[in-house]
Every structure is written in structure tokens, then in C-alpha cells.
C-alpha positions as CSV (number, residue, x, y, z in Angstrom):
1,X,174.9,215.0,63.5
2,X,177.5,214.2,66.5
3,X,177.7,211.2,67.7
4,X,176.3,212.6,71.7
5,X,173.0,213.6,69.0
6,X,172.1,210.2,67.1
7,X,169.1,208.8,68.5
8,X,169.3,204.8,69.3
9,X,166.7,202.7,68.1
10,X,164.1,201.7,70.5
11,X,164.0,198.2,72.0
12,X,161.4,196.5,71.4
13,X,159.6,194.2,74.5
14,X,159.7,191.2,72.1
15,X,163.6,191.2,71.8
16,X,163.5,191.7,75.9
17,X,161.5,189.1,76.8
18,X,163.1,186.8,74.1
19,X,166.3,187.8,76.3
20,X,165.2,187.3,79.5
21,X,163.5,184.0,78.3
22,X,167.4,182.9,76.8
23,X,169.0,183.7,80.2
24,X,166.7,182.2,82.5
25,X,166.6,179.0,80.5
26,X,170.4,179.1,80.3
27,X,170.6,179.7,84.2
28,X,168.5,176.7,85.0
29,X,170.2,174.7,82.4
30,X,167.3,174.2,80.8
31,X,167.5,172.6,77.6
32,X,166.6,174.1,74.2
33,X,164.4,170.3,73.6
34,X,162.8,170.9,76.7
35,X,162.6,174.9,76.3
36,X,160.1,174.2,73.3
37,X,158.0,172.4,75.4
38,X,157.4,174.6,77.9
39,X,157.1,177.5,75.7
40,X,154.8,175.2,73.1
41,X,157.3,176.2,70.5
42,X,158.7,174.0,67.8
43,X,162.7,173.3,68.6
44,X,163.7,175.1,65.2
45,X,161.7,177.9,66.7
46,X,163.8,178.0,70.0
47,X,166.4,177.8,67.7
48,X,165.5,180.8,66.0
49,X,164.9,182.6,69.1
50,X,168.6,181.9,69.8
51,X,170.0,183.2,67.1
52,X,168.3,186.1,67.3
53,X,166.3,185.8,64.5
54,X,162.5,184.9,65.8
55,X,160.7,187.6,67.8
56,X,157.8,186.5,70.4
57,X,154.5,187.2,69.6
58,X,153.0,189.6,72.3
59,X,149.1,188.8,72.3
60,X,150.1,185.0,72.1
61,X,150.2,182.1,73.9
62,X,154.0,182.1,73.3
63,X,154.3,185.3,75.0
64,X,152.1,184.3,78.0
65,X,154.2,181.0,78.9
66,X,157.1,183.3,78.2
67,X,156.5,185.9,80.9
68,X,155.6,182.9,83.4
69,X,158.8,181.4,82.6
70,X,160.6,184.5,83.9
71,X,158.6,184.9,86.5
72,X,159.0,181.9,88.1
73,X,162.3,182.4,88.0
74,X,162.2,185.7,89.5
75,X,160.1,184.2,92.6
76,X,163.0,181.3,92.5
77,X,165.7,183.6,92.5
78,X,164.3,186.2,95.3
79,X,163.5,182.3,97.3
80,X,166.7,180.6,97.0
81,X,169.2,183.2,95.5
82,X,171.6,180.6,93.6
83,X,171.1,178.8,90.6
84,X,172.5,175.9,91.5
85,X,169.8,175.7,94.2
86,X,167.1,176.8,92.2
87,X,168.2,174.0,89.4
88,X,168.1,171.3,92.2
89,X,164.9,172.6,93.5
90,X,163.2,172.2,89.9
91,X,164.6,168.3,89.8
92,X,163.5,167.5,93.2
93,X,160.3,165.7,94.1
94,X,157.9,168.5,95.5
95,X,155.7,167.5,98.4
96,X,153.5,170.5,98.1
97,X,153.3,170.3,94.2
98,X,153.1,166.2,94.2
99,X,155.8,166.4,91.5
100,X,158.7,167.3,90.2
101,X,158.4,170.9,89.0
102,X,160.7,170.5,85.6
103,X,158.1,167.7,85.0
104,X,155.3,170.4,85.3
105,X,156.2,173.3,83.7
106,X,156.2,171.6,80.5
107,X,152.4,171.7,80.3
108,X,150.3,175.2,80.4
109,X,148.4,174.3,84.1
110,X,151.9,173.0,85.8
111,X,153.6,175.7,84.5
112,X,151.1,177.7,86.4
113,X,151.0,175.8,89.9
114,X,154.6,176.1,89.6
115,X,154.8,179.6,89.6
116,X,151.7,180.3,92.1
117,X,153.2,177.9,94.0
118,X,156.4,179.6,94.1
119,X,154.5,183.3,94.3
120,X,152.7,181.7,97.4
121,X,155.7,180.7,99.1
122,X,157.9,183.8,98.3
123,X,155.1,186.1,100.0
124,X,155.9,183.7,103.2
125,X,159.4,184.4,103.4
């Protein structure tokens, strides 16, 4: 078989999203500690994720908070279209969210307002 003929494995969603989870943490600068949290993964497991070596589960809670996770930073990026903004906006004191919002995506119904908030405020601009 020539090399234009081998066929390439197929990519499975669970080592995209693990991906896209990676990068968005990284362009936020969110920490791996504080990852864990929002993910409700155990730090070894954020580890793992890393590394390469853990999968997320689709079905799971894990994979749920994941694909928030992106997409509030999708409707942060398409909103502010900088990192560094979107990493001071998530430090900041919110007046419409009565918080800080790295203070509320670390539990399951912040991490929600958060991004609804965000969804609400991108179909504005």
C-alpha cells in the first residue's frame, strides 16, 4: 500500500474535546487545581488528561461541564476577541452575574449562568 492509500485512524470526539478543553484552559490561564474543579475531576485526573493519557467520558457529567467549558469560551472569544480581555473579564466582579465568574464556574449552576449569561449577551452584540 502507498503511502497517498493508508487510511488514518479516526479521531475520536473524546480526544477532541479533551483538546479543546486543554487549550481553552491554557488560554484563560486557568489552572490545572482549579481545572479539576470545574470539571469535577480529581487533579491526577486533569493530570492525566494532560498527558494524553485519560479520555473523557461522553454520556458523563465530565463531558457535560467539558462542552460548557468550551463553550463559554467560544461566546467569550466571539465577545471580547483577546485572551487577555477575556481572562480579566473572568476575574472581575460581574454586576449582572453578582460575582466573579472564575468564582462561579467552579460549581455546576455558576458554570451555567456563566455561560447563559455570556450566550445572552453575545446575541446582543
Amino acid at each position: 500500500m502507498t503511502a497517498a492509500h493508508q487510511v488514518k485512524p479516526a479521531v475520536s470526539s473524546s480526544s477532541v474535546l479533551g483538546k479543546a478543553v486543554i487549550r481553552v484552559s491554557d488560554r484563560l490561564q486557568i489552572s490545572q487545581a482549579l481545572l479539576s474543579k470545574v470539571l469535577g475531576l480529581s487533579p491526577a485526573t486533569i493530570t492525566r488528561l494532560y498527558q494524553g493519557v485519560y479520555e473523557l467520558k461522553e454520556g458523563t457529567k465530565e463531558w457535560d461541564f467539558s462542552l460548557l467549558f468550551v463553550r463559554l469560551y467560544r461566546s467569550l472569544d466571539s465577545i471580547v476577541s483577546d485572551d487577555q480581555i477575556a481572562q480579566q473579564w473572568l476575574k472581575s466582579e460581574n454586576l449582572g452575574l453578582h460575582a466573579k465568574p472564575i468564582a462561579l464556574i467552579q460549581t455546576t449552576e455558576g458554570l451555567v449562568r456563566v455561560v447563559q449569561y455570556l450566550d445572552s449577551s453575545r446575541g446582543i452584540v
